[in-house]
C-alpha positions as CSV (number, residue, x, y, z in Angstrom):
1,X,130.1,58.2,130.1
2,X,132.8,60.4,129.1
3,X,132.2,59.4,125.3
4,X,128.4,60.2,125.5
5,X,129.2,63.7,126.7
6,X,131.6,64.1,124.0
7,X,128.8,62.8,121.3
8,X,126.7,65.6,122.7
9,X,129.3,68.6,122.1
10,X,128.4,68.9,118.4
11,X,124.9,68.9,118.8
12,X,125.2,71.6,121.1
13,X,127.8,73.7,118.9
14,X,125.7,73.4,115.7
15,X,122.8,74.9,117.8
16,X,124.7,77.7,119.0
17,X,125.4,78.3,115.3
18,X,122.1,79.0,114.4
19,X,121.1,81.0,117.6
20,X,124.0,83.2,116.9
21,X,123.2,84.3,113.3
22,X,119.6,85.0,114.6
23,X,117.7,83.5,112.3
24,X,115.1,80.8,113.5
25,X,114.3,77.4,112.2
26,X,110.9,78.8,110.3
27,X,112.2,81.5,108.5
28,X,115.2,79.7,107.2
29,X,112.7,77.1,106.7
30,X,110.0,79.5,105.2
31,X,112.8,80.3,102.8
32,X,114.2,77.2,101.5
33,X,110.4,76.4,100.5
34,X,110.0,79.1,98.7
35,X,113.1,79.0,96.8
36,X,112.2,75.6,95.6
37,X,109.0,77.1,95.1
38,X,110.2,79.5,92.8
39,X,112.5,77.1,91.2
40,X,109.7,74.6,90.1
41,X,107.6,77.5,89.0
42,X,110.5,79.0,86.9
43,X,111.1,75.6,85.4
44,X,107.0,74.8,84.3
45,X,107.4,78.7,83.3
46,X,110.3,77.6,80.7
47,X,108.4,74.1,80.1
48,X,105.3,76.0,78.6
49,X,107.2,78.6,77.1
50,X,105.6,81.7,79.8
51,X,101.6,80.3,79.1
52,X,100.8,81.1,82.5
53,X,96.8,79.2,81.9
54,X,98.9,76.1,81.0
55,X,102.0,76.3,83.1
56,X,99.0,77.1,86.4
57,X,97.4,73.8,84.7
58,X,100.0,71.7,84.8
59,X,101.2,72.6,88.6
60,X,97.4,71.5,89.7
61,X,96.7,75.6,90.9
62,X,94.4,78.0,90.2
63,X,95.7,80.7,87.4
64,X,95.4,83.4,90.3
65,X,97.3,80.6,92.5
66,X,100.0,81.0,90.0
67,X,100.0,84.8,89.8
68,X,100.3,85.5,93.4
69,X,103.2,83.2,94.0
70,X,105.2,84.4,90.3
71,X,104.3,88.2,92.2
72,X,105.5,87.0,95.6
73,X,108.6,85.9,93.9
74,X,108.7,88.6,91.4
75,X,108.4,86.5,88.4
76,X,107.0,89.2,85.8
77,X,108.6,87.6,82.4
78,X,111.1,84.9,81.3
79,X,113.6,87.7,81.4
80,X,113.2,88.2,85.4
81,X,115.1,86.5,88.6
82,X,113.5,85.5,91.8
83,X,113.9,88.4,94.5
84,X,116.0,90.4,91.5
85,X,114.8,93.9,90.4
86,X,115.0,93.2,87.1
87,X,111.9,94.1,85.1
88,X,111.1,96.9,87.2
89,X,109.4,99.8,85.8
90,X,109.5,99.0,82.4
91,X,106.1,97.9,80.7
């Protein structure tokens, strides 16, 4: 029984891991989805050279779809980053 106990000690370590840098499942979660989010966004972006009508087309969402989610991750022209503040203020 030893050896099952033993299995378990991991387990329990990598859970304390998480607990201690205070950061649940669903936000590190809610993150990783919308980085690959962004990243498959970005990459239809590029593919139809910034046509937002064609890139929101080709994703299978709404044009507005497509405009929220660049906002949300503050995708403003092929010169901006995701969650960067580049592009800011300038028109």
């Amino acid at each position: 029984m030893s050896s099952l106990s033993e299995r378990q000690e991991p387990q329990d370590t990598a859970a304390e891991g998480v607990l201690n840098r205070g950061e649940s499942l669903r936000k590190r979660v809610r993150h990783a989805v919308r980085q690959i989010e962004s990243n498959i966004i970005r990459e239809a972006l590029d593919r139809h050279h910034w046509n937002r009508r064609r890139t929101a087309e080709a994703l299978n969402i709404s044009y507005r779809s497509l405009m929220y989610k660049m906002k949300a991750c503050n995708l403003r022209d092929s010169q901006s980053d995701c969650g960067s503040a580049g592009g800011l203020g300038t028109i």
